[in-house]
C-alpha positions in Angstrom: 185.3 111.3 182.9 182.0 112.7 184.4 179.0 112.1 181.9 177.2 114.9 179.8 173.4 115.4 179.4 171.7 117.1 177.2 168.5 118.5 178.0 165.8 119.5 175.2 163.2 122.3 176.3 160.2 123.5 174.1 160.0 126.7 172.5 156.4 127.0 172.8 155.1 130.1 174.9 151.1 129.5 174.4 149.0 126.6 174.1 145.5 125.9 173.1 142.2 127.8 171.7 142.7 130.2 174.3 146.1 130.8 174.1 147.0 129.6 177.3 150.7 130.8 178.5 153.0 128.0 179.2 156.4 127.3 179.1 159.0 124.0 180.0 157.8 123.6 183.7 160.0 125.3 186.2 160.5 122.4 188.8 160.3 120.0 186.2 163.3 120.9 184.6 165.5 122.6 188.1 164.8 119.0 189.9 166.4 117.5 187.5 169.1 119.8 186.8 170.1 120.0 190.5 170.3 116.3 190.8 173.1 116.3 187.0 174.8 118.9 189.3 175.4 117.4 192.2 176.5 114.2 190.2 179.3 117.1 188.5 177.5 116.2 184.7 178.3 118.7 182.0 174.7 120.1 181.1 173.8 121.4 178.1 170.6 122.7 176.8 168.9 122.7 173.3 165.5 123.2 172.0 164.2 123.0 168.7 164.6 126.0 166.9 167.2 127.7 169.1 165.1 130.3 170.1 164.9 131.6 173.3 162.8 129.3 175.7 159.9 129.7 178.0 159.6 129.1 181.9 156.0 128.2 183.5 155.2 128.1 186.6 157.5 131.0 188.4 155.0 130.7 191.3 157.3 128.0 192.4 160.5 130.0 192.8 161.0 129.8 196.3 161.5 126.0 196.4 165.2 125.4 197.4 166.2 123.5 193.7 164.1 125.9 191.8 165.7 129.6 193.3 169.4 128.0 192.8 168.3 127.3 188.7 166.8 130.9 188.3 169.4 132.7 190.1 172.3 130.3 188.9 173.4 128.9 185.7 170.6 127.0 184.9 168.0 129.6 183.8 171.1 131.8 181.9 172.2 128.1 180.1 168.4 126.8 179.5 168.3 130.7 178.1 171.2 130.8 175.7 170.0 127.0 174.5 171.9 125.4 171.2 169.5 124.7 168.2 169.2 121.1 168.4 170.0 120.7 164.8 173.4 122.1 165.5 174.2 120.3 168.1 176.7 117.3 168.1 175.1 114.0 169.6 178.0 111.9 170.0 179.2 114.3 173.0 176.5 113.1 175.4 175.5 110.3 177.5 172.0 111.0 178.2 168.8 113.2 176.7 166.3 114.0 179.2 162.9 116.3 177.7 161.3 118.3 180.8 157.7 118.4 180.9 155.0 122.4 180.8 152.3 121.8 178.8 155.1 123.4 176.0 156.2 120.3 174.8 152.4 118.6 173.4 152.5 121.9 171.3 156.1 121.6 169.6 157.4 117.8 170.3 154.2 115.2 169.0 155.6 115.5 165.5 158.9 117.1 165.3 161.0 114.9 163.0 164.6 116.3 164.7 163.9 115.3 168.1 162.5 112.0 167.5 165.9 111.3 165.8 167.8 111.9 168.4 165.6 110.3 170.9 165.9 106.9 168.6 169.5 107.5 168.0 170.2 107.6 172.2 168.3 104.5 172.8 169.4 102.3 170.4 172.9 103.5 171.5 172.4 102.0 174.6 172.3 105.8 176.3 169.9 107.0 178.5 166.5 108.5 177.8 164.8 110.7 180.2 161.4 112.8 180.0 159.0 113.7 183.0 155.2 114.8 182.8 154.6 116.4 179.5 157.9 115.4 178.2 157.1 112.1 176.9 155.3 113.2 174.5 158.7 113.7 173.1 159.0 109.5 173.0 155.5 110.0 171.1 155.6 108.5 167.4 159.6 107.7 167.6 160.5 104.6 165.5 163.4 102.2 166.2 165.0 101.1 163.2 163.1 98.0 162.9 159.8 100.2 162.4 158.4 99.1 165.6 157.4 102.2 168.1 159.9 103.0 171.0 157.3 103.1 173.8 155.9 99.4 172.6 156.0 97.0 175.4 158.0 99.7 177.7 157.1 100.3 181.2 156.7 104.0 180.9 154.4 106.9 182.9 153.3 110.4 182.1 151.0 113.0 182.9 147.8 111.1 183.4 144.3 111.8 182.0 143.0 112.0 185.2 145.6 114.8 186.0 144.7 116.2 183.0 141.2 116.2 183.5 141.3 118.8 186.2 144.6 120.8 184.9 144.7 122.0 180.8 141.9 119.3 179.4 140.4 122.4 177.2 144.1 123.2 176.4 146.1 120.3 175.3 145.5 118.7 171.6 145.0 115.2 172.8 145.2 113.0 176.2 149.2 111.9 176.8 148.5 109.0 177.9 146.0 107.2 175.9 148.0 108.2 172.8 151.3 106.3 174.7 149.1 103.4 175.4 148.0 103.3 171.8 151.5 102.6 170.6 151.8 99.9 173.1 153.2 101.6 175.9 152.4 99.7 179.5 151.7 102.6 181.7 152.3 103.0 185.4 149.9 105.4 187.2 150.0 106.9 190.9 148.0 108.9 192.7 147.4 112.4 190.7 150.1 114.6 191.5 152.0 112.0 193.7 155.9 111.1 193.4 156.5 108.3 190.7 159.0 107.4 188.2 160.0 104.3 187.3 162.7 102.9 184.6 162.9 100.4 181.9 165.9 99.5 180.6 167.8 102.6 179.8 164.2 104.3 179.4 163.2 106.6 182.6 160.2 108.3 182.9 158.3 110.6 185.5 154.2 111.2 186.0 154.0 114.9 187.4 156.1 117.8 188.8 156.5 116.1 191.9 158.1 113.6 190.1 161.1 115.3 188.3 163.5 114.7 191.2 162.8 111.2 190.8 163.7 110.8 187.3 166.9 113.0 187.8 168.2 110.5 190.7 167.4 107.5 188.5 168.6 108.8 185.5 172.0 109.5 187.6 172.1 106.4 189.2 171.8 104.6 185.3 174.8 106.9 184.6 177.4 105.9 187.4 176.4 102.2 186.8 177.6 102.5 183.6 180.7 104.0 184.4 181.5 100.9 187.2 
């Protein structure tokens, strides 16, 4: 039976004193989504409140992985995504959170989502979240109180990309708040390719990461079905 992923966008459209527009990041999440296709996943999407979604960076739209989401299924599923309250966990395999500057608005507190990303991991099921995204694995407690991202190999977007990309925008720097509940962070190059995994834990730096964390977050899958 191929696996199913479930894929958890923001509902923010604005972000910041100046109300900056923003959305889930488009190659961020078609990377990804293109890599669960090829694989012949089930993909399903759900954001918080069920409302309709929000796409940044359109600019991007004539990348190869990033035309086929907007003028395919993607875009009309990530559209038409299921209130995460409503949806049933049990049916999935893996949660991956794409990044946009979205997610630090909606996802740093958000009591729903950080039970379902506890309830996948200590399920033995796969966790994925590039850029932004991790802020969704951001205050989520495992049931013996300790912090999910404690002593976890993990990676974001970095304050140095930050520094010269939304500083005056985001509420606080991603990944000094990770490293403050014990998470060991990995940082490239800005902007460069890297995503790395730990355990059943996969994370991704930047944009140009997201295909990265799709083809690991795969390869995690089929291993577990050998």
């Amino acid at each position: 039976m191929n696996a199913k992923v479930l894929i958890i966008v923001s509902n923010t459209s604005s972000i910041g004193p100046n109300h900056r527009r923003t959305g889930t990041f488009l190659s961020e999440v078609a990377h990804p989504y293109a890599e669960f296709e090829k694989a012949g996943y089930q993909i399903d999407f759900a954001s918080l409140t069920g409302e309709s979604p929000f796409l940044d960076a359109l600019n991007l739209a004539d990348d190869p992985d990033n035309l086929k989401f907007l003028t395919g299924k993607g875009w009309e599923e990530m559209h038409n995504a299921t209130k995460l309250s409503n949806v049933n966990l049990n049916d999935y395999d893996a949660v991956f959170v794409p990044g946009g500057l979205a997610p630090m608005v909606d996802m740093p507190e958000a009591d729903e989502i950080k039970k379902v990303i506890a309830e996948f991991y200590e399920s033995d099921r796969i966790v994925g979240a590039v850029c932004h995204g991790p802020v969704s694995l951001l205050n989520v407690k495992l049931s013996d109180g300790s912090y999910l991202v404690n002593g976890k190999n993990i990676t974001s977007f970095t304050t140095e990309e930050e520094d010269n990309y939304a500083r005056p925008d985001v509420p606080f720097d991603l990944q000094t708040a990770l490293t403050e509940q014990g998470a060991i962070f990995h940082d490239a190059e800005p902007w460069s390719a890297n995503s790395i995994v730990d355990g059943n834990l996969v994370t991704g730096q930047n944009p140009a990461s997201a295909k990265g964390v799709g083809e690991k977050i795969v390869a995690l899958l089929e291993a577990k079905k050998a």
